[in-house]
N, CA, C and O atoms as CSV, one atom per row, in Angstrom:
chain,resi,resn,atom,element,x,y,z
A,1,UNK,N,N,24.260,9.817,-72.892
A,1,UNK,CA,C,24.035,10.867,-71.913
A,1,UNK,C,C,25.247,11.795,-71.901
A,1,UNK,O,O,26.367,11.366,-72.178
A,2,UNK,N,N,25.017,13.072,-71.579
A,2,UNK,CA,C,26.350,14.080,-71.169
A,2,UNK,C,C,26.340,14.459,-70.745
A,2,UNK,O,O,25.378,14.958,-70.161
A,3,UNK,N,N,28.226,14.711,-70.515
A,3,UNK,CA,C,28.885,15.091,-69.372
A,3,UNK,C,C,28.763,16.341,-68.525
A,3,UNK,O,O,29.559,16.706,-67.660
A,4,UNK,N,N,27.523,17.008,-68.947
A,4,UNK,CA,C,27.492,18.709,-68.382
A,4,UNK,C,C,27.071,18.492,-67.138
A,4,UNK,O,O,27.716,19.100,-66.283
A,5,UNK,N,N,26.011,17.680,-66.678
A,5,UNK,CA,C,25.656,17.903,-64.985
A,5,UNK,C,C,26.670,17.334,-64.268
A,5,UNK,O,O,27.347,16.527,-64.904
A,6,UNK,N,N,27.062,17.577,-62.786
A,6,UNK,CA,C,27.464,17.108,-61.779
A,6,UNK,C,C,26.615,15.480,-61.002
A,6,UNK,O,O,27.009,14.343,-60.743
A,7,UNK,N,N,25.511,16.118,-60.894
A,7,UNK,CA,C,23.970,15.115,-60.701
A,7,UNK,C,C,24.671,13.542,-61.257
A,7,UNK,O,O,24.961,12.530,-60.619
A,8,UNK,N,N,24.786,13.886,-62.783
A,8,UNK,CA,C,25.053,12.240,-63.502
A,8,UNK,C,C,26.262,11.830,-63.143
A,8,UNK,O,O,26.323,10.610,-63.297
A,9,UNK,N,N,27.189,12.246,-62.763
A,9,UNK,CA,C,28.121,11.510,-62.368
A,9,UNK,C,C,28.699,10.974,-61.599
A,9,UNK,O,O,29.277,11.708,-60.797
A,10,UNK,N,N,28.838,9.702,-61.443
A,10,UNK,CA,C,29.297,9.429,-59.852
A,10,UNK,C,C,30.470,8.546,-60.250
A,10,UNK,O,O,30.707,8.082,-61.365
A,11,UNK,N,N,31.294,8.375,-58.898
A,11,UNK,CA,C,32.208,7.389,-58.984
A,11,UNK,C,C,31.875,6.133,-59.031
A,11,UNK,O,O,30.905,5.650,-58.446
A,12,UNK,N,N,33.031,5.252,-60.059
A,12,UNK,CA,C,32.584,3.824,-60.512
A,12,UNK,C,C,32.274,4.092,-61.399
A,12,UNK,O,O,33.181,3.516,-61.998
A,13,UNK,N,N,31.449,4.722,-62.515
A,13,UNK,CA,C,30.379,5.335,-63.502
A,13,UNK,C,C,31.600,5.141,-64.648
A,13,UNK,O,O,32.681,5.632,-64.324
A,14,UNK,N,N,31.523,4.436,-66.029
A,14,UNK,CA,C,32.214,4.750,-67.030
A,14,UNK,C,C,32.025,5.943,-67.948
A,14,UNK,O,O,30.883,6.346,-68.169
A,15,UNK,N,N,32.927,6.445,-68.415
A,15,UNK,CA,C,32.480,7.585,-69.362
A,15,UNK,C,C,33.769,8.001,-70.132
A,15,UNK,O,O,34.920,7.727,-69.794
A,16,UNK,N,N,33.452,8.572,-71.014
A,16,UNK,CA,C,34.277,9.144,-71.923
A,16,UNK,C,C,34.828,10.693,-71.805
A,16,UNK,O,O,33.901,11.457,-71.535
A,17,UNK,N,N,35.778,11.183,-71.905
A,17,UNK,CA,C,36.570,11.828,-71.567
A,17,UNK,C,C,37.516,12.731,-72.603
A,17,UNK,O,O,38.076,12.101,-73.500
A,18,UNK,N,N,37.776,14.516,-72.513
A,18,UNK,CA,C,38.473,14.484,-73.607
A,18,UNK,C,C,39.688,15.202,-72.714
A,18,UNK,O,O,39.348,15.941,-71.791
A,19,UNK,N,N,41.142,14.980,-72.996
A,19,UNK,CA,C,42.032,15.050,-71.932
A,19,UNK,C,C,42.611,16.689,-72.401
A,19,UNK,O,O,42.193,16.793,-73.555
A,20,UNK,N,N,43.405,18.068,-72.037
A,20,UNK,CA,C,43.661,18.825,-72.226
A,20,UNK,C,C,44.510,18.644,-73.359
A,20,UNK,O,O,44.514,19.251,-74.430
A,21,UNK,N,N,45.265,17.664,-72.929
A,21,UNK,CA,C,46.218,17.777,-74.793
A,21,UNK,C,C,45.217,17.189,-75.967
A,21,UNK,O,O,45.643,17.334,-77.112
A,22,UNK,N,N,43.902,16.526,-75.812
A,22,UNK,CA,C,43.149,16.116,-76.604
A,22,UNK,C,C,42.464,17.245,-77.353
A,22,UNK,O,O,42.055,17.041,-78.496
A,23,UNK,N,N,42.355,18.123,-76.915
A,23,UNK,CA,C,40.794,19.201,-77.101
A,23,UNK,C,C,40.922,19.744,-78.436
A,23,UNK,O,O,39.801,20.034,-78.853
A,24,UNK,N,N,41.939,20.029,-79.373
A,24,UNK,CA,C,41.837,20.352,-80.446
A,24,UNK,C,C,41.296,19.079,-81.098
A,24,UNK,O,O,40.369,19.262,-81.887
A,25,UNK,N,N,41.684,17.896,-80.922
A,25,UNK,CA,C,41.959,17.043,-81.807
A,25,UNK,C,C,40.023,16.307,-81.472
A,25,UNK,O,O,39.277,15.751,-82.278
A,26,UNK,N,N,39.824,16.592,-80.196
A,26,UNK,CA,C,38.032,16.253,-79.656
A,26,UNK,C,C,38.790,14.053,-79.258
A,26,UNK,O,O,38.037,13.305,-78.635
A,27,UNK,N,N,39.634,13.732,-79.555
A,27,UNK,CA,C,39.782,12.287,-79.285
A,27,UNK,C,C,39.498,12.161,-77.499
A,27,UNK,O,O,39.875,12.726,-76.472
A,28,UNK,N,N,38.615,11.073,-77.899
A,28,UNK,CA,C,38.060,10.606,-76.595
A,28,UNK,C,C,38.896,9.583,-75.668
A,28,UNK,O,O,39.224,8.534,-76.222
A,29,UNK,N,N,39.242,9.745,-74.455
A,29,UNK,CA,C,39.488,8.053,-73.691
A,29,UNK,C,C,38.661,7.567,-72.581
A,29,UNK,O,O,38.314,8.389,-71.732
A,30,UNK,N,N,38.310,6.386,-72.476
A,30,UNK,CA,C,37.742,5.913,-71.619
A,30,UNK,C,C,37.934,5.641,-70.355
A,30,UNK,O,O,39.137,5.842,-70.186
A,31,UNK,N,N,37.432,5.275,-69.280
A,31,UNK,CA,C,37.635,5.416,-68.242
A,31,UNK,C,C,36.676,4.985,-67.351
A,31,UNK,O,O,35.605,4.666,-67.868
A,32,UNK,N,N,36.803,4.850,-65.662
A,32,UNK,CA,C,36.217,4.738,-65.104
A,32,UNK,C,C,36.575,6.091,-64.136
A,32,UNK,O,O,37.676,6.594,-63.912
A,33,UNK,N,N,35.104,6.526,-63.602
A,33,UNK,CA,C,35.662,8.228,-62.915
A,33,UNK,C,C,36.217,7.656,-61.272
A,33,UNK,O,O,35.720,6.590,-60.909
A,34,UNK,N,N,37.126,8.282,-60.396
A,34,UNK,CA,C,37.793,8.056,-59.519
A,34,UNK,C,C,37.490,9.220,-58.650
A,34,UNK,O,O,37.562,9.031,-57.436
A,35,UNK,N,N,37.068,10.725,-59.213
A,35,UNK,CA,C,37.407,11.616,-58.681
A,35,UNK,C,C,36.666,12.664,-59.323
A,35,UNK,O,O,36.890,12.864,-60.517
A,36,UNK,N,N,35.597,13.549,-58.560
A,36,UNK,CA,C,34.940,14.613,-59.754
A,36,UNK,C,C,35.444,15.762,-59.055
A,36,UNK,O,O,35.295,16.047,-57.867
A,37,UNK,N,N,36.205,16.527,-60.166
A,37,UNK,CA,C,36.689,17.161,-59.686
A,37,UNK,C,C,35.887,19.322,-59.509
A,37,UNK,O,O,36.273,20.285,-58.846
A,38,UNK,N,N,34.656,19.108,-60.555
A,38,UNK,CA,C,34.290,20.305,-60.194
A,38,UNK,C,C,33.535,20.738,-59.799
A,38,UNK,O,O,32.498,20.422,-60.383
A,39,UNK,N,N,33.371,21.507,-58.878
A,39,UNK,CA,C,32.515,22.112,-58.045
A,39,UNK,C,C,31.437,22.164,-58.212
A,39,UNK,O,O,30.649,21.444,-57.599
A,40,UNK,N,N,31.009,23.212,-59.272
A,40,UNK,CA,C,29.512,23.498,-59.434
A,40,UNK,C,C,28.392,22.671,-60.063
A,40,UNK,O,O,28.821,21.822,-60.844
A,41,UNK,N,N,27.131,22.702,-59.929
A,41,UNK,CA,C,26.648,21.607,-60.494
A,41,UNK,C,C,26.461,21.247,-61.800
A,41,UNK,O,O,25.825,20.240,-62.115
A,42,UNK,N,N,27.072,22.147,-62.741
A,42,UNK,CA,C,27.144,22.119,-64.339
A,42,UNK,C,C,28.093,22.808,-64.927
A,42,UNK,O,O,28.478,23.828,-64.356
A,43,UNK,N,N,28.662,22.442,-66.134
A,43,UNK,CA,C,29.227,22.691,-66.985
A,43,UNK,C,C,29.101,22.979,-68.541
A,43,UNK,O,O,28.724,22.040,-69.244
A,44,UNK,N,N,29.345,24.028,-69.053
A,44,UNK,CA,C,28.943,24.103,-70.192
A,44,UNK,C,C,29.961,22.903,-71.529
A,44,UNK,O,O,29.610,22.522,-72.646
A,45,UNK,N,N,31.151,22.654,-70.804
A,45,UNK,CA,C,32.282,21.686,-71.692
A,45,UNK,C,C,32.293,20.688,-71.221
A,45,UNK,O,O,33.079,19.899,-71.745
A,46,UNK,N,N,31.300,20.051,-69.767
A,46,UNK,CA,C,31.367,18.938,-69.398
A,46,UNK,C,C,32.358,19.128,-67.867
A,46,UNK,O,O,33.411,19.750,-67.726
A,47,UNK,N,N,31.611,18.389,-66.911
A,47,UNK,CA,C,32.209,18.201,-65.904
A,47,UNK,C,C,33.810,17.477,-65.408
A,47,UNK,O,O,33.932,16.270,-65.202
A,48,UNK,N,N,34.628,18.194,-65.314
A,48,UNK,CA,C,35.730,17.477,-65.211
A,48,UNK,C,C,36.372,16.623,-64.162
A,48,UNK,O,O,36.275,17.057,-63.014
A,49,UNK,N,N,37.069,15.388,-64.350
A,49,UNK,CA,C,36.979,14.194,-63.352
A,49,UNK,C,C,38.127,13.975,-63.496
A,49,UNK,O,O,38.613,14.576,-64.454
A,50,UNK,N,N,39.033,13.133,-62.745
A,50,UNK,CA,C,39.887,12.286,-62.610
A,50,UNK,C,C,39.420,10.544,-62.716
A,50,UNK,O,O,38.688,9.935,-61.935
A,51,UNK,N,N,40.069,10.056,-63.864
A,51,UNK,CA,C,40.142,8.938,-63.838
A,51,UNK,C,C,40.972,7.408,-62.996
A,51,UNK,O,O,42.193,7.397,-62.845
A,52,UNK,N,N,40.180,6.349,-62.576
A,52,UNK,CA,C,41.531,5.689,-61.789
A,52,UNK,C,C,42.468,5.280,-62.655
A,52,UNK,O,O,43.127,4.296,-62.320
A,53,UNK,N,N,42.774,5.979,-64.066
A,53,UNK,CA,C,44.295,5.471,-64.084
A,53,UNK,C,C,44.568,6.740,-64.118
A,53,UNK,O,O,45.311,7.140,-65.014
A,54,UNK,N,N,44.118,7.514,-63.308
A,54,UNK,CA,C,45.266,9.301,-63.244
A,54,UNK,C,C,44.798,10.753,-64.178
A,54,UNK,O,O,45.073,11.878,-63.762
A,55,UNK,N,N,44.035,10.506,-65.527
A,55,UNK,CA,C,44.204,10.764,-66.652
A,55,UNK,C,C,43.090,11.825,-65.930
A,55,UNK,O,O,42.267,11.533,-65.062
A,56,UNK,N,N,43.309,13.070,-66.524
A,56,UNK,CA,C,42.371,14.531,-66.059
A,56,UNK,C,C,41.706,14.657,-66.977
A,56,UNK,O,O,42.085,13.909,-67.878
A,57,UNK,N,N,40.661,15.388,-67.302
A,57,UNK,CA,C,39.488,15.505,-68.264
A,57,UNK,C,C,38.290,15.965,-68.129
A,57,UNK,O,O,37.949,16.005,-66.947
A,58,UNK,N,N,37.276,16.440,-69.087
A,58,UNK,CA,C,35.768,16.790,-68.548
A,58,UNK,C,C,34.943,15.476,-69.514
A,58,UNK,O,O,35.101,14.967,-70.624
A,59,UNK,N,N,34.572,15.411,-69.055
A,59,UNK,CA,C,33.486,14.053,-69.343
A,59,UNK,C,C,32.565,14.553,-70.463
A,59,UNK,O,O,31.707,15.382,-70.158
A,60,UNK,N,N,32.671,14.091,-71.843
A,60,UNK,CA,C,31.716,14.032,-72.656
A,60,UNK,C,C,30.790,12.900,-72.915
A,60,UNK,O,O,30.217,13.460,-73.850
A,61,UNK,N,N,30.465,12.280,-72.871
A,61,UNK,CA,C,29.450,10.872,-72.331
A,61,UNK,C,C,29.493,10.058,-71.631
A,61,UNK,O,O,30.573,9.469,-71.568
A,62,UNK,N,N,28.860,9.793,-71.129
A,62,UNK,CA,C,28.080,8.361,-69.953
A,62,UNK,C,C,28.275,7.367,-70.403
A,62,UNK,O,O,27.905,7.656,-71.541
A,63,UNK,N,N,28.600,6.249,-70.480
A,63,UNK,CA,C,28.746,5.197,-71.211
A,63,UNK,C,C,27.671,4.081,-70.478
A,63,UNK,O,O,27.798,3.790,-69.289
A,64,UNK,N,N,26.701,3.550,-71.258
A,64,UNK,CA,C,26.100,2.863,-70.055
A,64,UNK,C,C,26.077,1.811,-69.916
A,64,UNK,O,O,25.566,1.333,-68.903
């Protein structure tokens, strides 16, 4: 599943993540989301979250 709606994501929810110093490189980290951090209900690069270990990012898959 991906990270573009707001809808799919909730806290607790695992997912994959690509972090700002990642984005050239597309390397993913995992996570559990802690924190969604954007507003509207979609994203064209994926909704971006805070993870509980801190780590900022927009969510490229759902992990299920």
């Amino acid at each position: 599943m991906y990270g573009t709606k707001r809808v799919d994501i909730i806290p607790g929810a695992r997912v994959c993540i690509v972090l700002k110093k990642d984005q050239r490189t597309g390397k993913l980290t995992e996570g559990i989301v802690k924190d969604i951090l954007t507003k509207s209900p979609a994203h064209p690069h994926g909704i971006k979250v805070r993870l509980q270990s801190g780590e900022v990012g927009r969510v490229k898959s759902i992990v299920s």
